[in-house]
C-alpha positions in Angstrom: -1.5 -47.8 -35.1 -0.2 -49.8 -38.1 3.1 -51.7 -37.7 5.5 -51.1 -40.0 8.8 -53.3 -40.8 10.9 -50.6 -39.8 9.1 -50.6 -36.3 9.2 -54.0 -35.4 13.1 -54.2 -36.7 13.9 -51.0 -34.5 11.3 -53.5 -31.4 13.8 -56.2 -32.2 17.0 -54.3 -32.3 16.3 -52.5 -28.9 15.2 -55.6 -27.3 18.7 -56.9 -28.3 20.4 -54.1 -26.8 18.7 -54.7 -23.2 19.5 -58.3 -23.3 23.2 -57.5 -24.1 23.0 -55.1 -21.1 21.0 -57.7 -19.1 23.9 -59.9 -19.4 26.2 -57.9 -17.4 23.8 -58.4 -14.1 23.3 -62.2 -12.6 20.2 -63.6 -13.6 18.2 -66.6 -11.8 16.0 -68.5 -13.6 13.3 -70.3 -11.6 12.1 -73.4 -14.0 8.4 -72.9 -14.7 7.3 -76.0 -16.1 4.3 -77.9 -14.4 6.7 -80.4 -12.4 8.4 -77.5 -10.8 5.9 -75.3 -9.8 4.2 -78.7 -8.2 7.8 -78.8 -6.5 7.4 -75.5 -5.1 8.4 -73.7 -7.8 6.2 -70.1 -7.1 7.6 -70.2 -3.4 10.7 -70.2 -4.4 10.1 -67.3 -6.6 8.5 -65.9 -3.7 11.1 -66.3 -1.1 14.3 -65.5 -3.1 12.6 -62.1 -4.2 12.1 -61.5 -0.2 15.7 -62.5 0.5 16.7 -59.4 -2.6 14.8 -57.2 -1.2 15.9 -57.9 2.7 19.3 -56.8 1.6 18.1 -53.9 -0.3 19.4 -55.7 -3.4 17.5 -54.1 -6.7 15.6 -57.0 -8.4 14.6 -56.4 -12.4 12.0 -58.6 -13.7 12.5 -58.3 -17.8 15.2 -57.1 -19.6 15.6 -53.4 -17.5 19.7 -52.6 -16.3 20.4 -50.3 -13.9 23.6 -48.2 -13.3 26.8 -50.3 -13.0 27.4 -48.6 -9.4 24.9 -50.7 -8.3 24.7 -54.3 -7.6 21.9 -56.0 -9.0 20.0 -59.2 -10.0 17.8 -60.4 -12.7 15.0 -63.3 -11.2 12.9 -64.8 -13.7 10.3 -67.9 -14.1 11.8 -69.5 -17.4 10.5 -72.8 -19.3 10.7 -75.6 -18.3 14.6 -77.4 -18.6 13.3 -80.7 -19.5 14.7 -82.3 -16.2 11.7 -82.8 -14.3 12.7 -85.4 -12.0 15.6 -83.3 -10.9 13.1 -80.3 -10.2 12.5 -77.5 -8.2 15.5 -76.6 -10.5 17.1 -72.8 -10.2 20.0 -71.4 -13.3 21.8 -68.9 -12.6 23.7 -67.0 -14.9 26.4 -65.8 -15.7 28.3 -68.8 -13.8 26.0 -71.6 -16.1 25.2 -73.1 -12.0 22.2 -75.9 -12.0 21.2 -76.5 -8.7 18.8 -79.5 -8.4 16.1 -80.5 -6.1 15.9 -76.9 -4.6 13.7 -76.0 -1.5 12.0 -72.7 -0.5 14.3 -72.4 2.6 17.7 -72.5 0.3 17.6 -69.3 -1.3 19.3 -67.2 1.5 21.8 -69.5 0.7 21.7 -69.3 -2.9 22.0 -65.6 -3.0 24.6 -65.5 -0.2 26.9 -67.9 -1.4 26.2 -69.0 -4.9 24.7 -65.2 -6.4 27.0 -62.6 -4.1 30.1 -65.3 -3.2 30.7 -66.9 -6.6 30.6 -70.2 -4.2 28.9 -73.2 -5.3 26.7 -75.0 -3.0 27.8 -78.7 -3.4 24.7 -80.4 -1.6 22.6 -78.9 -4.5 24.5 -79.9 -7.3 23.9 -82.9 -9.9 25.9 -85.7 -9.2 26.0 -88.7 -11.4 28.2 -92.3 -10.7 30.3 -90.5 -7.7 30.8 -87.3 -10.2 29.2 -83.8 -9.4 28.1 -81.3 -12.4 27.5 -78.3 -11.0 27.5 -76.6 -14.4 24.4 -77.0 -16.5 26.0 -77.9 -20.0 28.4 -80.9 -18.8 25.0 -82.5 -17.2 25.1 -86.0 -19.4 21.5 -85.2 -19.8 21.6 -81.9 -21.2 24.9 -82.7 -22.9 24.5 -85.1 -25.6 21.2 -83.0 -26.7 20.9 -80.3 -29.7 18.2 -78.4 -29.1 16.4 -77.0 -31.9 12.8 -75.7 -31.6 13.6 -75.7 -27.7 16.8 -73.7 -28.0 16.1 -70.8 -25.7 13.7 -72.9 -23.1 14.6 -72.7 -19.9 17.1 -69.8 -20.4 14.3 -67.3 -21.1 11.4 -65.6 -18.9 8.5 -67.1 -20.9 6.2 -64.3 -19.9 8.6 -61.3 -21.4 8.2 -60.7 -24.8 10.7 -58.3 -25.5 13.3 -61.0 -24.5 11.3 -63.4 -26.9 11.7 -60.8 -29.7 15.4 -60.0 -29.2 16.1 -63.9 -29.5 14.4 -64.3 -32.4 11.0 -64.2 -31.7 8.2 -63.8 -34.3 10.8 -64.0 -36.8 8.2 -66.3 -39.0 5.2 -64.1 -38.0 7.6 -60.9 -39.6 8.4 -62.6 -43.0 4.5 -63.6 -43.5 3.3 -60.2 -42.2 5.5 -58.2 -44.6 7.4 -60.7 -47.7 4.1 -63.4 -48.1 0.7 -63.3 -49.7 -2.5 -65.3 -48.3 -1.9 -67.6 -50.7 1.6 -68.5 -50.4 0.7 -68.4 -46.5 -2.1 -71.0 -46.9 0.1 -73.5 -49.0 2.7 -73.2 -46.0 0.0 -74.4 -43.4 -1.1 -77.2 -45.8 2.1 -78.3 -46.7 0.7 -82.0 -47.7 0.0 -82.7 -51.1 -3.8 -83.5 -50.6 -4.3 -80.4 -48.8 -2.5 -78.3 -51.6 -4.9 -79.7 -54.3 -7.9 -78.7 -51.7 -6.5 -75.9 -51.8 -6.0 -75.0 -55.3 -10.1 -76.2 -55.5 -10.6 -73.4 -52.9 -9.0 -70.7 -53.9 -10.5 -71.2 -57.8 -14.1 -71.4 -56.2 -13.0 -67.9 -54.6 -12.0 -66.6 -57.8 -14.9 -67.7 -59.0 -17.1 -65.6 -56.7 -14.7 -62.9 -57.4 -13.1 -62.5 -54.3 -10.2 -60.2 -54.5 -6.5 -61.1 -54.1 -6.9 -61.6 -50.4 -9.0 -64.5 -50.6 -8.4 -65.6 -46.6 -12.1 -65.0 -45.5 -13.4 -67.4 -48.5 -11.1 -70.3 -47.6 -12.1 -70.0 -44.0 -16.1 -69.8 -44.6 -15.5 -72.4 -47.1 -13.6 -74.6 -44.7 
């Protein structure tokens, strides 16, 4: 099946409508990144999954929303936050929490007191010089940064790729699938001026062959 604009755009806009609902249920995000899961990461995973379904409490993995009569909870394995030496670390949103250092055997009381109570657990937060930060965003570290390419790490379940899509995802792959030719593609990836005039050699030894108007295979063979 071919995609069209119109079907990725109507992709996009329904994945934005699921997160938007997925914000009304508590997520926990799990950091994922290689110091974490060496921390015990996966266990954790594991064990707060077992304390959800102990209680009978529906966990959704993605960006799926049940009814509003029920109480529910959204775990995920996100990116890695970029504080590693504060890791196992565990988000959990809506309240912006951090928790730092966390161990397998702390999530029944995560989800007791932090996920159903609203109450933060003050032996797991960030302290810094006598001060605790048990909000993610006044962290010093996280603080005086302005993420760019990283925006959405660590806030995100890196394996779902509807939740990529409905933050933005493949944004670049949509503009060069459906605005860009080849060409215009191929001067993008060589973006340095020796590389254009290789190029412009290229793509003149493919016309030359007459190669139509896509002349990607040339410049590959001819690489």
């Amino acid at each position: 099946m071919k995609l069209t604009r119109d079907a990725f755009c109507d992709l996009r806009n329904e994945a934005q409508r699921a997160l938007r609902r997925s914000k009304e249920t508590p997520s926990v995000l799990i950091c994922a990144g290689t110091g974490c899961i060496a921390g015990g990461a996966m266990k954790i995973y594991e064990n707060l999954r077992a304390e959800c379904e102990s209680r009978n409490l529906p966990v959704y993995i993605g960006l799926k929303h049940d009814t509003d009569e029920e109480k529910s909870l959204h775990v995920k394995m996100s990116g890695c936050h970029g504080f590693c030496e504060m890791g196992p670390l565990v988000h959990i949103e809506p309240m912006g929490i951090m928790y730092i250092h966390v161990k397998p055997e702390d999530c029944h009381e995560i989800l007791e007191k932090t996920v159903l109570g609203g109450e933060i657990i003050d032996r797991l937060v960030y302290r810094l010089n006598g001060v605790a930060y048990p909000r993610q965003e006044d962290i010093p570290f996280y603080k005086k940064q302005h993420r760019v390419v990283l925006e959405n790490c660590g806030t995100s379940d890196a394996e779902d790729i509807e939740e990529y899509i409905a933050k933005g995802g493949y944004s670049a792959f949509e503009k060069a699938l459906f605005e860009m030719t080849d060409e215009e593609i191929c001067r993008i990836v060589c973006a340095d001026k020796r590389a254009e005039e290789k190029l412009d050699d290229l793509i003149a030894l493919a016309k030359a062959q007459g190669a139509p108007d896509n002349v990607t295979a040339v410049l590959i063979e001819h690489e």
